[in-house]
N, C-alpha and C positions, 0 to 999 in steps of 0.2 A: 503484509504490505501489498495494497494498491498495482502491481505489476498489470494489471486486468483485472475483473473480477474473480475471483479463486471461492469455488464453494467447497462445502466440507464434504463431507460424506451424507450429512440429512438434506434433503429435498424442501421440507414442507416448513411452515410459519412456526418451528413449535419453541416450545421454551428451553429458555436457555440452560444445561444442565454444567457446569464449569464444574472443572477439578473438585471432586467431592469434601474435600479436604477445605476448602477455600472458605465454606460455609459454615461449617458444623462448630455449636455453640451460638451460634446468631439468634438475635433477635428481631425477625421480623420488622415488628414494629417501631423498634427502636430508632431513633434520628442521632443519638448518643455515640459521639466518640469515643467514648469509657468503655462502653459494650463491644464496640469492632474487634477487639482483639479477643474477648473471651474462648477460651480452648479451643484457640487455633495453634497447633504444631508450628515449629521452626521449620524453617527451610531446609532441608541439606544443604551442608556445607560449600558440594559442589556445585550447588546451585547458586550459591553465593557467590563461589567465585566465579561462576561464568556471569553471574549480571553484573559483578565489578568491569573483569573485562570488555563485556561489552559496553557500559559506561564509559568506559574511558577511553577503548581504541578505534570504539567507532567516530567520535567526533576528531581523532588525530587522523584517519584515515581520510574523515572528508575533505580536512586543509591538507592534507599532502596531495591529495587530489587538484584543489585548488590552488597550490604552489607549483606541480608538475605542470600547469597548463598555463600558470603565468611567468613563470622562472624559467622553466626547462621545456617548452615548444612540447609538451605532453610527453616526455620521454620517461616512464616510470621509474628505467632503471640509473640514469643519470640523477633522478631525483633520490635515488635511495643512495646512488654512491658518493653523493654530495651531504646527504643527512647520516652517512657513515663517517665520513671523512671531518663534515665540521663537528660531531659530536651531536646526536641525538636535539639533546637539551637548548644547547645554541641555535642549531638550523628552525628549529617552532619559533620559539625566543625572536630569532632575525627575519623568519619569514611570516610568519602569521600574517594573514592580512587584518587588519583594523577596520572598525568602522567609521563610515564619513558624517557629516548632518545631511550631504545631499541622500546617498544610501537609505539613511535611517528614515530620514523626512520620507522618501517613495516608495521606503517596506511599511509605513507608517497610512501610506495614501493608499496604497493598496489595498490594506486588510480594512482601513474606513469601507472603501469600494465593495469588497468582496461582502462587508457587512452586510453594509444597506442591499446588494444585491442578494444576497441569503435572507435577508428576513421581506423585501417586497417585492421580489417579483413575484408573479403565481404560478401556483404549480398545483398538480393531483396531491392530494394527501393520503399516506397508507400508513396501517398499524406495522412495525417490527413487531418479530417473534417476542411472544412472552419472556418477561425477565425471570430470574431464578424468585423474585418475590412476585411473581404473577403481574406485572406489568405492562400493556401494551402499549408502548412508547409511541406515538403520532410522527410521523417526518413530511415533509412538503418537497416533492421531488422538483424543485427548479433549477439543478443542474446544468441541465440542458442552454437551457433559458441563458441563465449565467455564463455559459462558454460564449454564446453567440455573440451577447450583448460585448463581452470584452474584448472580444477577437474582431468583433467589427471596431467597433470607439478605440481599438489600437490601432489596424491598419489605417481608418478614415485618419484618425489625429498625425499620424505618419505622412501620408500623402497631402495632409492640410497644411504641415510644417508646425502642429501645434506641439507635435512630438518625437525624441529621436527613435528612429528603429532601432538600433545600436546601444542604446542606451543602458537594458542590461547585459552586456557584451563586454562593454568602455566600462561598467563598475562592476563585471563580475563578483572579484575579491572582494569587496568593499562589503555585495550583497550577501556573501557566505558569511561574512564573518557577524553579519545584522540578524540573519537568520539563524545562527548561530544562538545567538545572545538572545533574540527573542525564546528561544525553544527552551533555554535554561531556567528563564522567567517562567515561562509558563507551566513548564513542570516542578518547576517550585511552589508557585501557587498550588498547583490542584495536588503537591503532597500534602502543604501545608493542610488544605481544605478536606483533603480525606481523612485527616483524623481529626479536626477540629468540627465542621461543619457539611459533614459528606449529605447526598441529597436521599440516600437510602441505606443505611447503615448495614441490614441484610445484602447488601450488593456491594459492600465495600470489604476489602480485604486488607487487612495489617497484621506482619508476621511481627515486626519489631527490625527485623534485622535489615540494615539502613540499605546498604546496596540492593536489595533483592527485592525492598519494596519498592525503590526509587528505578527499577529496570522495570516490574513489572506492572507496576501501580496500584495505586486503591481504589474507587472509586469505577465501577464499570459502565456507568451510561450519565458522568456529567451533565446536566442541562441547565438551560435557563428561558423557565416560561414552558411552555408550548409546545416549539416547534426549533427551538435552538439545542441543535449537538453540538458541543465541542469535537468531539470524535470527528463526525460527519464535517464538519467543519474546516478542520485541519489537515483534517484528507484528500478533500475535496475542494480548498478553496485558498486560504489562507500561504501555502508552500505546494500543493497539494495538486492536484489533477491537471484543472484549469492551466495554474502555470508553468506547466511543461511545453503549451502550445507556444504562449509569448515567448519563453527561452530559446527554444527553435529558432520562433520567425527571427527574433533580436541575432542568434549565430547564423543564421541563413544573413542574415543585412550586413554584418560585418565581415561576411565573407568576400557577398558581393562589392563591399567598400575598399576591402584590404586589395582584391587579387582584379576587378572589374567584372566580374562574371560567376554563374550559380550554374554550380556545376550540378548535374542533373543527379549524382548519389546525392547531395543535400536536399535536393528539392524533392526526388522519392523519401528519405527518412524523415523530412518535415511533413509529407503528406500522409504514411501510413502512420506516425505516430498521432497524426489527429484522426484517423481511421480508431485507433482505439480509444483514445479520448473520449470520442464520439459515443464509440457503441458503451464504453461504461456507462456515458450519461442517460444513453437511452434505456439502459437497461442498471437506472442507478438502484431501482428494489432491491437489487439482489447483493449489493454491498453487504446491506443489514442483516443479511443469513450467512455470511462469510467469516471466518474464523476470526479474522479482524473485528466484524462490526458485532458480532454478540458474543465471543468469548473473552478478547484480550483486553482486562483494566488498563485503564487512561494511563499511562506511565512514557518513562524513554521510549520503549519500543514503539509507541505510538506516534508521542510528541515528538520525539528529534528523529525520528525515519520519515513519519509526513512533511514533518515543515526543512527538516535541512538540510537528507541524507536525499530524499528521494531528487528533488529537484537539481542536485548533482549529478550524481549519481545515473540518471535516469534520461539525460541529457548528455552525454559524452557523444554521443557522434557528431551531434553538432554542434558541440564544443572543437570536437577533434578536425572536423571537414572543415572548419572556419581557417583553423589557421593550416593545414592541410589540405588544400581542393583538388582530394583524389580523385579520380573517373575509374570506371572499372569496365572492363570489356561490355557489351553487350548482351551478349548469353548470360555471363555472370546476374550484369544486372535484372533479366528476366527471372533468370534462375533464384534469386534473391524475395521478388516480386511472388513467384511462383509459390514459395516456401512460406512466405507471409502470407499467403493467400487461406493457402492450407492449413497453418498452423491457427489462423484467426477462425477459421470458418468451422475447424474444428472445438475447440472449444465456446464460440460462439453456439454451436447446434448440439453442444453437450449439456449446456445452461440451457440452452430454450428447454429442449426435450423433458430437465430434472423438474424446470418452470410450470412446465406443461402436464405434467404429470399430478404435480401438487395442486393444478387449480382447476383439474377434473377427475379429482380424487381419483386418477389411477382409470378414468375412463376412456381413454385415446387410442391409437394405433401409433406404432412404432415401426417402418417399415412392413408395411402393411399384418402387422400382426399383433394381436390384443398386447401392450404394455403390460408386463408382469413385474410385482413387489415382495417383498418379503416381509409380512408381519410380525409387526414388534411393539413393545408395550416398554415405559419404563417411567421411574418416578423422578418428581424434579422437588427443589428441597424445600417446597411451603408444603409436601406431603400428598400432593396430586399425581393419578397415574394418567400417562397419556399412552395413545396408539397412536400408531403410525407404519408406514410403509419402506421397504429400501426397495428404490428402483434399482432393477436388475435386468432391464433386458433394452434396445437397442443402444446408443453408444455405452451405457453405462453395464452392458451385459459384457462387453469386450476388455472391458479394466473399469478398477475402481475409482478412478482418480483420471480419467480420460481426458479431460479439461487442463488436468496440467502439461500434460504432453504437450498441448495448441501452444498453451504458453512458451515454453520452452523453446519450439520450434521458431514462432512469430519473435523469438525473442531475438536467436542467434542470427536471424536473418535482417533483422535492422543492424547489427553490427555487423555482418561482412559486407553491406554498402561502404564499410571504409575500408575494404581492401585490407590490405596487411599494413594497420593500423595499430599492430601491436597491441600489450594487454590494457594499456588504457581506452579506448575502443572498445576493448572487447569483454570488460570489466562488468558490463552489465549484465550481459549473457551467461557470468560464470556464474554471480550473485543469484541470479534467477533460478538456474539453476541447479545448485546448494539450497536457495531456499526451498523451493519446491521438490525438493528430497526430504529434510528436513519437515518440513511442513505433512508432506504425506506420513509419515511416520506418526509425526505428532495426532494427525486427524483421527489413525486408526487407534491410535492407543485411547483416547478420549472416546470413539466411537467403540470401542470393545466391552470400556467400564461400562457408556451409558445402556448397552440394546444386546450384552451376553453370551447369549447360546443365538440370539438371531443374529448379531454381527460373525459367529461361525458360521451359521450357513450361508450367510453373501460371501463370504471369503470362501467358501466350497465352489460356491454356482461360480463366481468369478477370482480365479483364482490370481490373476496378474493385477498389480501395483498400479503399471503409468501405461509401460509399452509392452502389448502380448508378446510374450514370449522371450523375452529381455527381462524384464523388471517387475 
């Protein structure tokens, strides 16, 4: 997930090497659904069950979310002792929210917009890393482009009276429960499509076993045409990066509607979280080298974390400051400032450096001292051997995974702008968290199969996880 950018453990364009199991028996050439499954293993069972669970308690967790901030003034635990007391079953049943025509009609206008602005505005074009069938995929970085364009033509149509600030604010529920229903759609399509009609059937994965495929998906680099990802799309555009900025401003304007005044922790976490916004966009290349954008097939974890969970989710302070216009001392709030500074600038110059590294093949200085890598070699599954490098020396000679730290850090610090705002507030930060524990685990186990006896000696040269000397 999208939290910032999150790179893996490889530095450089190269192909994509996915769980070795995922592939074997494939045909290449194949476009055939009949053939995707051939001598592919079952899942383990526990694997199963955690892609059940996750199917199911993460779309309940997001409407509890959205009931606790519309029923219960954000109070988690009154929300839980309310869904104890009327019976699990009932309290969904009574509360869920529905969707409206207005809703549907402006999640509807939206993704026309977000369209037409994804396929004409212009932008640089760059190859992603080779796919596991030796593809390199074209993307058109307009991004950028597309934040400005929308964040302007909201605020102007705002101040024009052509449109309301508040407006997704006044239809919060209405909008969860659209994006909700859009994400189930859409991931029904692209399961039906990956075994009917997938666009690479070497790049498509079907175990048989329904939850596990439907958590993890089939299909790894969806397209249509050119320069159209779904992936990149969804993540970026549709529920996705962009609109985290409008949810913001819309709870920043209903703040100022509710109480008369914008209190200055809302207006710093309206501004650093376009601080990151931003730098994703600037620096959107490196989405495509990230665990997200070349290893995880199009599934739940993609579909309903981009379009339903994250714009929740990822948005609670200024959910929670709208209707709470906490202030927090001053020191605090520097102190706050301080920590996001840090924690951004850290993983921002942890990405540049890995960036920087791979597109002078290793010929740079890192704190004024020649940039050292560790050589390594290893085969991707159309039977080619590649080389490559693990950078190992400045941020990334200090821990392997340094860039998550920034995260972590920039993370908990947009949430104690709401003060003691309790775990809803502070729900982001725990998530980020977990995942980025989670996540680094994952990255090294992947990077152990693909790079062997040289993923042992980086983990020699650098022996700590996130934080030296802690982890």
């Amino acid at each position: 997930m999208p939290w910032g950018p999150i790179q893996s453990c490889e530095f450089s364009a190269k192909a994509v090497d996915m769980n070795a199991m995922k592939f074997q028996g494939m045909d290449v050439k194949s476009s055939k659904a009949s053939k995707i499954q051939d001598g592919l293993p079952k899942p383990k069972i526990h694997l199963v069950l955690m892609s059940f669970i996750f199917c199911v308690t993460t779309p309940m967790t997001v409407l509890f979310y959205c009931i606790a901030y519309q029923d219960f003034d954000t109070a988690l635990s009154a929300t839980a002792k309310s869904a104890y007391s009327e019976g699990f079953l009932h309290f969904f049943l009574k509360r869920t929210p529905l969707p409206t025509f207005e809703a549907t009609r402006g999640y509807a206008a939206w993704l026309t917009f977000q369209g037409l602005l994804y396929i004409a505005l212009p932008g640089p074009t760059v190859f992603g890393p080779p796919t596991p069938a030796g593809r390199r995929l074209r993307y058109k970085l307009n991004g950028l482009a597309a934040w400005i364009v929308t964040v302007c033509l909201a605020v102007s149509g705002s101040f024009a009276g052509i449109l309301s600030p508040t407006a997704l604010a006044k239809t919060w529920r209405e909008l969860v429960a659209v994006t909700n229903i859009f994400s189930f759609i859409i991931l029904l399509l692209f399961q039906i499509k990956a075994r009917v009609a997938p666009d690479n059937a070497y790049e498509t994965y079907i175990t048989g076993s329904f939850w596990y495929d439907l958590f993890e998906g089939g299909e790894l680099h969806p397209r249509v045409g050119q320069y159209w990802d779904w992936r990149h799309f969804l993540s970026t555009r549709s529920g996705g990066i962009i609109a985290w900025t409008l949810i913001d401003l819309s709870f920043a304007a209903y703040q100022y509607e509710q109480h008369g005044y914008l209190t200055g922790t809302m207006f710093t976490v309206v501004l650093l979280r376009a601080v990151v916004v931003v730098d994703f966009f600037v620096n959107e290349e490196v989405f495509f080298h990230t665990l997200d954008g070349k290893y995880e097939s199009f599934g739940f974890y993609n579909i309903y974390g981009f379009s339903a969970m994250m714009p929740v989710f990822w948005t609670l302070q200024t959910q929670y400051l709208a209707k709470h216009p906490t202030e927090i001392s001053l020191p605090a709030l520097i102190a706050s400032i301080v920590i996001f500074v840090a924690g951004w600038s850290l993983r921002f110059y942890a990405d540049c450096q890995k960036m920087r590294f791979n597109r002078t093949q290793g010929k740079c200085l890192f704190w004024g001292r020649q940039a050292q890598g560790i050589p390594v070699s290893y085969q991707t599954r159309d039977g080619k051997t590649h080389r490559s490098h693990l950078l190992c020396s400045g941020l990334w000679g200090v821990a392997r995974h340094v860039n998550y730290a920034g995260s972590v850090l920039y993370t908990w610090s947009l949430c104690s702008l709401c003060g003691n705002g309790g775990g809803f507030a502070y729900t982001e930060a725990v998530l980020v968290t977990g995942m980025i524990i989670h996540r680094c685990f994952r990255d090294e186990e992947k990077c152990a199969d693909k790079y062997g006896s040289g993923w042992d000696e980086y983990c020699r040269r650098v022996p700590w996880r996130i934080v030296p000397g802690v982890f």
